[in-house]
N, C-alpha and C positions, 0 to 999 in steps of 0.2 A: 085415521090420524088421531092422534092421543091429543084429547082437551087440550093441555098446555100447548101442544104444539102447534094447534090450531088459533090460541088466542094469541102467542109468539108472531105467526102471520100475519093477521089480522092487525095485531098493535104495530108488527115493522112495515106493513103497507101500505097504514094511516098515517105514519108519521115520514113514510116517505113521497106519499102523495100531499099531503099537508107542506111540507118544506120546499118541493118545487112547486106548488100554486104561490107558497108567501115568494121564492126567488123569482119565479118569470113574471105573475102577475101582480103581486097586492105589493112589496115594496116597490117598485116599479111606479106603480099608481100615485106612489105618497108624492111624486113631484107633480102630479097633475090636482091636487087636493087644494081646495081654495085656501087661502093662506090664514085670513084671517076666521076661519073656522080648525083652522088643521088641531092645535091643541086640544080643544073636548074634540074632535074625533078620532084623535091619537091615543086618546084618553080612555075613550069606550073600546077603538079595537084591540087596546092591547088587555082589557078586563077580558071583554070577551074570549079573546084568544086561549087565554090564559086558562080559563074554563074548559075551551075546548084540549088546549095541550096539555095539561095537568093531568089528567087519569091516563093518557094515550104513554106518556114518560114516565107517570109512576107504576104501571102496570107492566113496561118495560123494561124498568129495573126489579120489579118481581121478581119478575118469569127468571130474570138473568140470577138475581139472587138464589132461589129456587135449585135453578141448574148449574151454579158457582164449579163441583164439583169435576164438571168435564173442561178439558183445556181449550175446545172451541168457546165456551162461556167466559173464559177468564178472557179472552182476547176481546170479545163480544165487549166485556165489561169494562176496557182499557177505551174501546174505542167511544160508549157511552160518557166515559170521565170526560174525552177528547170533546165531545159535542158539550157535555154542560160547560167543559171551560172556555171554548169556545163562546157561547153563549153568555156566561158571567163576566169574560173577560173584554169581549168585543160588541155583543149586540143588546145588550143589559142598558152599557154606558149610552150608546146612538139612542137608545128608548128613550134614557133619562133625560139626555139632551134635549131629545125633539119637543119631550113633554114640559120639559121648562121654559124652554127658547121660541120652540113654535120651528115653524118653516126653516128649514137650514138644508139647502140642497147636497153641501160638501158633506154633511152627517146624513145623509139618506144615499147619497153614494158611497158613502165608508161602510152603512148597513149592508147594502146591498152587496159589495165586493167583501166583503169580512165572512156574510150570509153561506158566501160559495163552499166553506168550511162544512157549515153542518152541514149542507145540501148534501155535499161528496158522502162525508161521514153516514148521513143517516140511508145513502143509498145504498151503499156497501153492507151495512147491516140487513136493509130489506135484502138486495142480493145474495149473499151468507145465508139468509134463514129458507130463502127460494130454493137456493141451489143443496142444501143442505136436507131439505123434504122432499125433493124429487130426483136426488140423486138416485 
């Protein structure tokens, strides 16, 4: 298996193992989250997080950059636009919310049902890159 297309795996595995632990368990969680501490601890998971998703999507959009040339890439790359707008457009605003407001259940249920976007999205990519190397 060629380097690239071994860290292609690896990076669509991680972010699609990472996107259903955040969908089944960790938003989920945010309604059992003491209220008046939720803020700094909304506050450190999403630093955190961030750390961790940061190189797993920028190395994501590499590889796709990289391999732009082939027409599975380009869709590849349609469906990555798909997940950040998703993301800037839906689960960005629920962040900022919670982080100013604190506890707001109707915005941790918006997160969560908004969430099911990238889930799909980023599984279909891991699937694509699976079915794509063992074809």
């Amino acid at each position: 298996m060629p380097a690239l297309t071994a860290l292609q795996l690896i990076t669509d595995s991680g972010l699609c193992i990472l996107i259903w632990l955040v969908q089944l368990i960790i938003y989920p969680s945010f309604a059992y989250t003491e209220k008046k501490s939720f803020i700094s601890w909304h506050t450190k998971y999403t630093r955190l997080m961030g750390l961790v998703v940061s190189p797993l999507i920028l190395t994501q959009v590499g590889i796709e950059i990289l391999l732009f040339p082939d027409q599975v890439h380009r869709l590849r790359i349609l469906l990555i636009g798909l997940v950040w707008l998703a993301t800037f457009s839906l689960s960005v605003p629920c962040h900022h919310k919670l982080h100013r407001e604190g506890y707001d259940s109707a915005t941790i249920k918006r997160l969560i049902v908004s969430n099911w976007i990238r889930t799909l999205l980023w599984s279909v990519l891991f699937l694509e890159t699976v079915f794509t190397i063992f074809q």
